[in-house]
Each structure stands twice: as C-alpha cells, then as structure tokens.
N, C-alpha and C positions, 0 to 999 in steps of 0.2 A: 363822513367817509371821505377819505383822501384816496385818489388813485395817479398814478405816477408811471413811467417807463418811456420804453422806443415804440416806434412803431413797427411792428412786426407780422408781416404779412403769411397766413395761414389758408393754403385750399385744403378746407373742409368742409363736414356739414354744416353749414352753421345753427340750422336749430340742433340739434344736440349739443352745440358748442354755447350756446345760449342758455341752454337747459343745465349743464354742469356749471359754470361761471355764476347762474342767478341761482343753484342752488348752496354752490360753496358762501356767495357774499351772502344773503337770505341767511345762513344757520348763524356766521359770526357776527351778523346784528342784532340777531335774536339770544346768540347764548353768549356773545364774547363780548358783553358791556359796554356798546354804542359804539367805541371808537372803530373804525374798519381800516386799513389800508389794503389797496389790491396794485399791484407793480408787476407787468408786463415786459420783457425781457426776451432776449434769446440767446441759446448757448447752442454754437456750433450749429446741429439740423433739429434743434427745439426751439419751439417756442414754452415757455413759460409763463402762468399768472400766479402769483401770491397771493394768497387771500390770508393776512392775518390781522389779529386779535388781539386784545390786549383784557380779557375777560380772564374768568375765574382755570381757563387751562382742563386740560385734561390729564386725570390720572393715570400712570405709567401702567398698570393693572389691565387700562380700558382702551390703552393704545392699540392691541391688537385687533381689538373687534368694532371699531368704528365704524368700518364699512360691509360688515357685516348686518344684513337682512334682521329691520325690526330690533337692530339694538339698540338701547336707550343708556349711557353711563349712569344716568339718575332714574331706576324703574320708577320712582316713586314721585319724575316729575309732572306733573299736569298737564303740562301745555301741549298746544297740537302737533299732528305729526306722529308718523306711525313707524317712525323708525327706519323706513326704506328708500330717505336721501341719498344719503351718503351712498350705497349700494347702487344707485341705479345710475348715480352720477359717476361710479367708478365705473361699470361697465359701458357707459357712453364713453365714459377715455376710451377704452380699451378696444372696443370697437371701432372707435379712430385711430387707433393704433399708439397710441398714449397712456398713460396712467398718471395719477395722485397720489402721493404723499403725504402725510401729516407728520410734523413736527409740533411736542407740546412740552409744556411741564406746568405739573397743578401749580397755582396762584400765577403764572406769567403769561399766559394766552397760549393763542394755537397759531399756527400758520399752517396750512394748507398748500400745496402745489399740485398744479397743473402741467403735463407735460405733454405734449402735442409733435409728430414730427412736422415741419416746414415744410418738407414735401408731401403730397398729396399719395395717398395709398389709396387702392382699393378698397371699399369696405366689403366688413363680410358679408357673404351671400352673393359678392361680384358685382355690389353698382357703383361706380363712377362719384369721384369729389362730387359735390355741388359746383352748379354754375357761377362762374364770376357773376360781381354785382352787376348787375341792370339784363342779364342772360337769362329770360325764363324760359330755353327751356331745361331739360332734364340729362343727366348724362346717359339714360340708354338712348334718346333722342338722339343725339349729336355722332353716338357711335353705331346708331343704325338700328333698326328694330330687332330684338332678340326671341 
C-alpha cells in the first residue's frame, strides 16, 4: 500500500473519519488485488482521500448499488462481510457533511473518494466537531451544558 498527498487539516469526528477511511482501504485490499494507493488532497473547502485499486473493478451494472444496504456485486462470493460497508461508511460522510464516490471499470480497478468539507459543521442532532488533538474534553462541554 502506497499513501501520498498534502497535509490537509480537517475538524471532524475523527472516529467516524477513521471508520469510513479503514473501511474504503480494508475492502480495496481485500477485493482490489494487493496493490492499494490512498492520496490525500484538497480542493478549494474539501478535503479529499482516494482510495484506489488496481483489482478486478467493478461492473457498470453494479455501480449504482455499491453502497447500497447488504449489497454484494458477487452474491455467490464467500467471504466475510455482510454487505453493510460501503452503506454505513456513506452515511458517516454524510453526516459529516460529505460524501463518497466511486469511479470503476470492470478489469481496471476502483477508486473510491472521500469528500469532507474543511470547515467544521455541526453534526446532526446539534453536537459540535470533535475537540482538537490533546482536548479531551467534548463539544457540549466547552459550549456549556445543554
């Protein structure tokens, strides 16, 4: 695995941000044939990570339902995992106020992206980014008890 980019500073959750990141690179080691590269980037008030692949690709057919709940493009493949990655790591973007892409084509690999904005939103439900590094404590903490 090759990782590459800028250094691009994001207040966010970070464990939800941990949790979509370890699950996009986790599926393209497992299905997109060892090599991985992930590249780090920002455009304008994004930040961006790539997560791709140079594996067997996905079919144009199966590109809409990827992140669709429980979808599998190979029902008939074995291995673990029950289909609800790709889905729950979409709605962690989204809830950070971001989303993921997929770009594929069968035999050429996938590349996955991450989009995140750079500034810090509210999440839903109304709590506050996560605290900077070494800050423990919480953001209703810091804004006062609710």
């Amino acid at each position: 695995m090759a990782a590459s980019g800028e250094d691009v500073e994001v207040a966010t959750d970070r464990r939800r941000l941990e949790r979509i990141v370890s699950n996009l690179v986790g599926n393209a080691l497992e299905h997109g044939g060892g090599a991985v590269r992930v590249r780090v980037s920002s455009n304008g008030d994004q930040a961006c990570v790539d997560v791709e692949d140079h594996g067997p690709g996905i079919d144009a057919a199966d590109l809409p339902h990827v992140f669709d709940r429980f979808y599998k493009a190979d029902p008939a493949r074995g291995g673990p995992g029950s289909g609800l990655g790709l889905a729950i790591a979409r709605e962690h973007a989204r809830v950070l106020g971001g989303e993921i892409e997929v770009a594929s084509e069968a035999g050429a690999g996938s590349t996955f992206t991450l989009r995140l904005p750079i500034v810090a939103k509210p999440l839903h439900g109304g709590d506050g980014a996560v605290s900077p590094e070494g800050d423990d404590r919480g953001a209703s903490e810091k804004e006062g008890s609710r």
